[in-house]
N, CA, C and O atoms as CSV, one atom per row, in Angstrom:
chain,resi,resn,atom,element,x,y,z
A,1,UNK,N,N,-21.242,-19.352,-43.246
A,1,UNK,CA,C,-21.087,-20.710,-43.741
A,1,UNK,C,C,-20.378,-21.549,-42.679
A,1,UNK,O,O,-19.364,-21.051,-42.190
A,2,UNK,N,N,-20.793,-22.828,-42.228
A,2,UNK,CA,C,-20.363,-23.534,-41.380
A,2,UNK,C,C,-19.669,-24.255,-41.880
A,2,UNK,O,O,-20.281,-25.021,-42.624
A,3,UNK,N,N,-18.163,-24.479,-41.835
A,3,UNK,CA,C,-16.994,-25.832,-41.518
A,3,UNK,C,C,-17.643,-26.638,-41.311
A,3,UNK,O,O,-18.818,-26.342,-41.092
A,4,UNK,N,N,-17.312,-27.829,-41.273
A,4,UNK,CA,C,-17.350,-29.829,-41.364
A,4,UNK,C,C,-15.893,-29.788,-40.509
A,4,UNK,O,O,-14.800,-29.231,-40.609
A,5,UNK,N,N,-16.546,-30.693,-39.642
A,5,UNK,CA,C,-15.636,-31.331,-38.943
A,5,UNK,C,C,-14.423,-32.473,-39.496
A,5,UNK,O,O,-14.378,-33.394,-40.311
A,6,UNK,N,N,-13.713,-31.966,-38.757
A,6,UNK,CA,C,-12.540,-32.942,-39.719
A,6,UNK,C,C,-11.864,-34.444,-38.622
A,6,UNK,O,O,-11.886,-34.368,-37.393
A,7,UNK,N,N,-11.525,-35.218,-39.084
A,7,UNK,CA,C,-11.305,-36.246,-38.380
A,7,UNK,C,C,-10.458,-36.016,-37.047
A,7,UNK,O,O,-10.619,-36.404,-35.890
A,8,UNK,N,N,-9.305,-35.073,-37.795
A,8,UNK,CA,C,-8.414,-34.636,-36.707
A,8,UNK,C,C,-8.781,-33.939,-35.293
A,8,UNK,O,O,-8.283,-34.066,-34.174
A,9,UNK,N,N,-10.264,-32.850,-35.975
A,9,UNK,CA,C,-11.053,-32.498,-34.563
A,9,UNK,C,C,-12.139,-33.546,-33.578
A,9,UNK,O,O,-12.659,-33.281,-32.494
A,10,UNK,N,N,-12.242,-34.795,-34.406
A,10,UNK,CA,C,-12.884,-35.225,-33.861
A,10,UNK,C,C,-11.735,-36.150,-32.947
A,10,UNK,O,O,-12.104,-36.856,-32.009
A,11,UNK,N,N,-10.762,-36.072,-33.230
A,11,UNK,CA,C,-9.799,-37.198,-32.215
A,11,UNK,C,C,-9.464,-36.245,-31.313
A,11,UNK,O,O,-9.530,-36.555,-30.123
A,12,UNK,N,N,-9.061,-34.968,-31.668
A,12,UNK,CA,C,-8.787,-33.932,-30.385
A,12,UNK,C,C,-9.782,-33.860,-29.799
A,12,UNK,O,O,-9.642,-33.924,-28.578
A,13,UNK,N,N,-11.138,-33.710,-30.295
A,13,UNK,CA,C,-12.045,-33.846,-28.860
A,13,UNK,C,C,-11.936,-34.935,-27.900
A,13,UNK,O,O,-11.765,-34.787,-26.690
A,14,UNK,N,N,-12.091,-36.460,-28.756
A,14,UNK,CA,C,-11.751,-37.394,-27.744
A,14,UNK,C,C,-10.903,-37.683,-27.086
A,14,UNK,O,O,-11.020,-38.594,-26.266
A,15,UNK,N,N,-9.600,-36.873,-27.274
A,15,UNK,CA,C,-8.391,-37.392,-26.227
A,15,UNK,C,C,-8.805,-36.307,-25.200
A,15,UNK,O,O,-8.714,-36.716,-24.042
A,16,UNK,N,N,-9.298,-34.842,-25.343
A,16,UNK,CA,C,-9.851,-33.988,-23.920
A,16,UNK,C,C,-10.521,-34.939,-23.481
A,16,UNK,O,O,-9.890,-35.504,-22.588
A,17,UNK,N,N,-11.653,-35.468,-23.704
A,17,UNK,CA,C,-12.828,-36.308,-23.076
A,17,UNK,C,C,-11.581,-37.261,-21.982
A,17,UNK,O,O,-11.261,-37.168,-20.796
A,18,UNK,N,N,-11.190,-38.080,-23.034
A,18,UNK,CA,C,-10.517,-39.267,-22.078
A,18,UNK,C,C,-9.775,-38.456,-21.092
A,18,UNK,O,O,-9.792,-39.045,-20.011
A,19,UNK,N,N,-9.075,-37.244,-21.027
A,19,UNK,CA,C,-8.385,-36.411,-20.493
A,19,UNK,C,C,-9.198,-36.350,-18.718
A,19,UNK,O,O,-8.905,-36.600,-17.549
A,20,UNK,N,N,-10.082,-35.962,-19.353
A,20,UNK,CA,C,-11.198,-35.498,-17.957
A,20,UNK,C,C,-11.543,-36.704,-17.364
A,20,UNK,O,O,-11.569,-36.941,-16.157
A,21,UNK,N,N,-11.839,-37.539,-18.390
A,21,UNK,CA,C,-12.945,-38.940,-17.208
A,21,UNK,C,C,-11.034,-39.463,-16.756
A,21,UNK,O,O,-11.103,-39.698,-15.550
A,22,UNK,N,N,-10.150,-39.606,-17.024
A,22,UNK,CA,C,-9.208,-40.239,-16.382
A,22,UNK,C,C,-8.779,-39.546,-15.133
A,22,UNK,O,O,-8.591,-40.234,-14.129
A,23,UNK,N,N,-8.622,-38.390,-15.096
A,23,UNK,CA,C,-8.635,-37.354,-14.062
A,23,UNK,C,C,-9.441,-37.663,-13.074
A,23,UNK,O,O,-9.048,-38.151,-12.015
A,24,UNK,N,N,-10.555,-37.417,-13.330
A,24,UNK,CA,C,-11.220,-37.544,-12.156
A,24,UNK,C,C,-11.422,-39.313,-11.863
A,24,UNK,O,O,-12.041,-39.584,-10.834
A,25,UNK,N,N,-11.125,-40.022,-12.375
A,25,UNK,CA,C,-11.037,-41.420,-12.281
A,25,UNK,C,C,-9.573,-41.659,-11.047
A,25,UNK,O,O,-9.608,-41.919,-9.844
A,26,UNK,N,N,-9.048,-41.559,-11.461
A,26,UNK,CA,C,-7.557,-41.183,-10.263
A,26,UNK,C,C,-7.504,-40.580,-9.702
A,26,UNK,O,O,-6.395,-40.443,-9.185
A,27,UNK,N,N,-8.728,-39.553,-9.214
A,27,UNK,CA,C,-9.215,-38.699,-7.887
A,27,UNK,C,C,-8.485,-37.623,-7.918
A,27,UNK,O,O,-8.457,-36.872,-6.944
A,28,UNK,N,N,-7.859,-37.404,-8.915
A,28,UNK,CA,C,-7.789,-35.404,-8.960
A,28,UNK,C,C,-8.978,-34.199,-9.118
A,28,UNK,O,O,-8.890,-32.994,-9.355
A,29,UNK,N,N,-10.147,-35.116,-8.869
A,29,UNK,CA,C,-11.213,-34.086,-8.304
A,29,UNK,C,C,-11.288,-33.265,-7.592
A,29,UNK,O,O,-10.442,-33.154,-6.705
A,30,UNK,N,N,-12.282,-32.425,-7.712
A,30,UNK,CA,C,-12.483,-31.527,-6.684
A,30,UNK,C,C,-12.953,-32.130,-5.235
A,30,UNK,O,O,-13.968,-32.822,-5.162
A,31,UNK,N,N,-12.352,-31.902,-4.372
A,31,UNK,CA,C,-12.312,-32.721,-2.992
A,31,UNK,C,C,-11.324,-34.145,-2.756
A,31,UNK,O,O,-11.450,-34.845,-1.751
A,32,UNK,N,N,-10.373,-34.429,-3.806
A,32,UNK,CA,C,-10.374,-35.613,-3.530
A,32,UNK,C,C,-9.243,-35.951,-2.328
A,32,UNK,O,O,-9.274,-36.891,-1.533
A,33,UNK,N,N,-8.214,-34.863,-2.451
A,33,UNK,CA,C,-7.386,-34.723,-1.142
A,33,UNK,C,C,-7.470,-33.483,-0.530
A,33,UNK,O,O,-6.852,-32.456,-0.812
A,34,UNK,N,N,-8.640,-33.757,0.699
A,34,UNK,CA,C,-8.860,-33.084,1.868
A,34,UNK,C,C,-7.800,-32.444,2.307
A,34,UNK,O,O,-6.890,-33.213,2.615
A,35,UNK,N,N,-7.517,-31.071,2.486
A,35,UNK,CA,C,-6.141,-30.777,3.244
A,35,UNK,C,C,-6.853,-29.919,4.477
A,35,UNK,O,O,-7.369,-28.804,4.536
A,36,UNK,N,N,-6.554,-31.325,5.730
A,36,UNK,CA,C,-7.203,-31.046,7.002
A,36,UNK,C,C,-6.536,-29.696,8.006
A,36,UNK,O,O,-5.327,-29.569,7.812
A,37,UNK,N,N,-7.092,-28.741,8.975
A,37,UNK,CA,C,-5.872,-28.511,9.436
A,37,UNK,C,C,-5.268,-29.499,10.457
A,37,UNK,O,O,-5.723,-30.569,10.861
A,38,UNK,N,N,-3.513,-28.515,10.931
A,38,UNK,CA,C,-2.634,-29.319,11.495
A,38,UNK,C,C,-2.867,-28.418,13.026
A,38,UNK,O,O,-2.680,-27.224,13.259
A,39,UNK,N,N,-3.326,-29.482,13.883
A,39,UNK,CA,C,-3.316,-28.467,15.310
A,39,UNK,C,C,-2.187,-28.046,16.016
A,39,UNK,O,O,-2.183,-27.064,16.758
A,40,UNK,N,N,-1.156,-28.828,15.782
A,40,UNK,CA,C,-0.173,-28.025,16.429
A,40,UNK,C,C,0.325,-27.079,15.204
A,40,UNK,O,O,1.018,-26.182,15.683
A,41,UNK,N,N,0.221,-26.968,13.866
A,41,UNK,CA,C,0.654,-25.520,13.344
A,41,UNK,C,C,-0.867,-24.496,13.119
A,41,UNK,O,O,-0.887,-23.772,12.123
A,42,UNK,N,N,-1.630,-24.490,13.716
A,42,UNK,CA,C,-3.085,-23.634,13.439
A,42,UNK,C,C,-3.862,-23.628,14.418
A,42,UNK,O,O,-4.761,-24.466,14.357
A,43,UNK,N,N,-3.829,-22.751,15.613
A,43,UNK,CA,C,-4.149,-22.842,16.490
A,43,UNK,C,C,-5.653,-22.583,16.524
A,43,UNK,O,O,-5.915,-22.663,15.324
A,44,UNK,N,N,-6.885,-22.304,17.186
A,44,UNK,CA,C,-8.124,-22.317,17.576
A,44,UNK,C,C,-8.337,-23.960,17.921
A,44,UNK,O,O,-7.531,-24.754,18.405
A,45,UNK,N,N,-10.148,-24.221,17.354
A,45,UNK,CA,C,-10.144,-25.119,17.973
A,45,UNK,C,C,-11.486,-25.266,16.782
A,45,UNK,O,O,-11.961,-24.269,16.240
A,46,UNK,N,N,-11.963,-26.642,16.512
A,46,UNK,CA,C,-13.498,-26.979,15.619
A,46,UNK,C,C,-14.530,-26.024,16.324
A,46,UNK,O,O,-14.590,-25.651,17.496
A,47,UNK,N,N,-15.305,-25.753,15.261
A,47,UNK,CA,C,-16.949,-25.836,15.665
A,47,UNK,C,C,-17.849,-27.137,15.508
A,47,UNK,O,O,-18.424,-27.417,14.456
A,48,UNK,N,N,-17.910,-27.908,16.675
A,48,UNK,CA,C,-18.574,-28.930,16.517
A,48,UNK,C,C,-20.498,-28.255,15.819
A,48,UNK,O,O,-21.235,-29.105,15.321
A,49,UNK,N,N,-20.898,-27.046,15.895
A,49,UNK,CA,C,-21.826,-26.622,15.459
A,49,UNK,C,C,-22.349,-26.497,14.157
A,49,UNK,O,O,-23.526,-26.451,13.799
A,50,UNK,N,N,-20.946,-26.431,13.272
A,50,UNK,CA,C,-20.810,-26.242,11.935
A,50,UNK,C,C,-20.228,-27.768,11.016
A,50,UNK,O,O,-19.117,-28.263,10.822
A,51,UNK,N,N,-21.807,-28.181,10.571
A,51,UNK,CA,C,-21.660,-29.080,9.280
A,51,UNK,C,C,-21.817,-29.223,8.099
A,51,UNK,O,O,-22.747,-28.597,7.591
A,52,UNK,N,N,-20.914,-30.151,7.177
A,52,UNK,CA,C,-21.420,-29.707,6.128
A,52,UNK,C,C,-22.579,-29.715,5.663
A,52,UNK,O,O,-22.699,-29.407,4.477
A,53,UNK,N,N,-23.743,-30.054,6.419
A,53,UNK,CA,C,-25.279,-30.076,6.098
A,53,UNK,C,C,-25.841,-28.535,6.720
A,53,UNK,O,O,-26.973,-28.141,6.436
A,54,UNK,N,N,-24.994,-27.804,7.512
A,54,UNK,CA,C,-25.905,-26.723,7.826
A,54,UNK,C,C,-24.588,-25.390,7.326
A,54,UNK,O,O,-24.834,-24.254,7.732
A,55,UNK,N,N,-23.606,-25.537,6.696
A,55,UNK,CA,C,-22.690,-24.983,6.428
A,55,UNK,C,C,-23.208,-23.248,6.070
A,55,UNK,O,O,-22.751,-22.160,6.423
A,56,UNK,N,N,-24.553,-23.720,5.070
A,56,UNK,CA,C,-25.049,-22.387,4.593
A,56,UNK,C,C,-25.901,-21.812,5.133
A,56,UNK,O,O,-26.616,-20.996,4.551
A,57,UNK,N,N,-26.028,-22.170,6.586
A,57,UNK,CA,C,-27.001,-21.183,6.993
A,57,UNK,C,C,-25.727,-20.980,8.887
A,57,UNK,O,O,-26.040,-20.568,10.004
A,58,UNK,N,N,-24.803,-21.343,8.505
A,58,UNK,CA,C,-23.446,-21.173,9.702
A,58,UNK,C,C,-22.750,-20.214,9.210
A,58,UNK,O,O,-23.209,-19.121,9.542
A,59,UNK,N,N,-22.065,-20.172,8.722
A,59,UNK,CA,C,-20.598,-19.477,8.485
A,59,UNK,C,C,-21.095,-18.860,7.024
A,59,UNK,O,O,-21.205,-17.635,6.958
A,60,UNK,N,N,-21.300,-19.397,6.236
A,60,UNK,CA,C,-21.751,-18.751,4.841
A,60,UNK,C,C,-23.161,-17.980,4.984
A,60,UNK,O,O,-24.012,-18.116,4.104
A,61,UNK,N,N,-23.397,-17.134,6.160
A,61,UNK,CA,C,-24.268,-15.960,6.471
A,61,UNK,C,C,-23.560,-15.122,6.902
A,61,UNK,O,O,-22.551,-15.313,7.582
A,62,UNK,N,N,-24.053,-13.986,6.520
A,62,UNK,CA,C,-22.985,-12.583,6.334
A,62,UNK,C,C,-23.536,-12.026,8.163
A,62,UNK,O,O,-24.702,-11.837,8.508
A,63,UNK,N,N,-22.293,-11.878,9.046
A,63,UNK,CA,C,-22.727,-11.930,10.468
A,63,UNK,C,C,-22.368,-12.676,11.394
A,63,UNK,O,O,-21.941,-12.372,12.508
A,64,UNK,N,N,-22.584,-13.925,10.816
A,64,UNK,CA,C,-22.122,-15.376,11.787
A,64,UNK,C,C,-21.052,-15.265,12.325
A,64,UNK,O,O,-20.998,-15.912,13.371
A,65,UNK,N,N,-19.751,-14.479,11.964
A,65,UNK,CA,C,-18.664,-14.981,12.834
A,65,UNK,C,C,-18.597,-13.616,14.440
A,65,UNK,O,O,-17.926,-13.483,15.464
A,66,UNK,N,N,-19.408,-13.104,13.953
A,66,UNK,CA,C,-19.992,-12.376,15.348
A,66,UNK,C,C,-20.875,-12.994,16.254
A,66,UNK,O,O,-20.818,-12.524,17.391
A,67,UNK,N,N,-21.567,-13.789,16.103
A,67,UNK,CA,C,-21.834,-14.608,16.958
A,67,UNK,C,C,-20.941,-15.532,17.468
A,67,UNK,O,O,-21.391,-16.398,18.218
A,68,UNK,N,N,-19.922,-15.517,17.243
A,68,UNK,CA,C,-18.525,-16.695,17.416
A,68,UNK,C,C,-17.808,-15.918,18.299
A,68,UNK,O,O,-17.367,-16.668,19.170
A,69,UNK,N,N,-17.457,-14.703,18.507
A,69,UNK,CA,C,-16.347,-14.348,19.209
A,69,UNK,C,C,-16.486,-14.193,20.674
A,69,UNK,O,O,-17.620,-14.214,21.153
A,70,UNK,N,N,-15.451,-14.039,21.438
A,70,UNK,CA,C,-15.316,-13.957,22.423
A,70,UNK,C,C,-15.045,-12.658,23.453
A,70,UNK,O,O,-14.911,-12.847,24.662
């Protein structure tokens, strides 16, 4: 037998809802603060080779960082 929704669940759903679209409205998204590295605390250096348009066929192939070393 199925429950009926009660008013009270229907306002707790809508304050999650507003919960989420405000969130990501004020950029606590996923990506929204980049944490770049710092070159003087992380030493190497970029792969100008690796973008995020070819990301998955660079580094996210099982192998690739053998082709990288020195």
């Amino acid at each position: 037998m199925a429950s009926r929704l009660t008013p009270l669940d229907f306002v707790v759903a809508l304050l999650v809802v507003a919960g989420i679209v405000l969130m990501f409205a004020r950029g606590h998204g996923h990506g929204a603060h980049a944490i770049l590295a710092d070159p003087v605390r992380t030493p190497g250096v970029l792969n100008p080779d690796v973008t995020q348009s070819n990301i998955r066929s660079t580094i996210c192939r099982s192998g690739w960082t053998a082709t990288t070393r020195t």
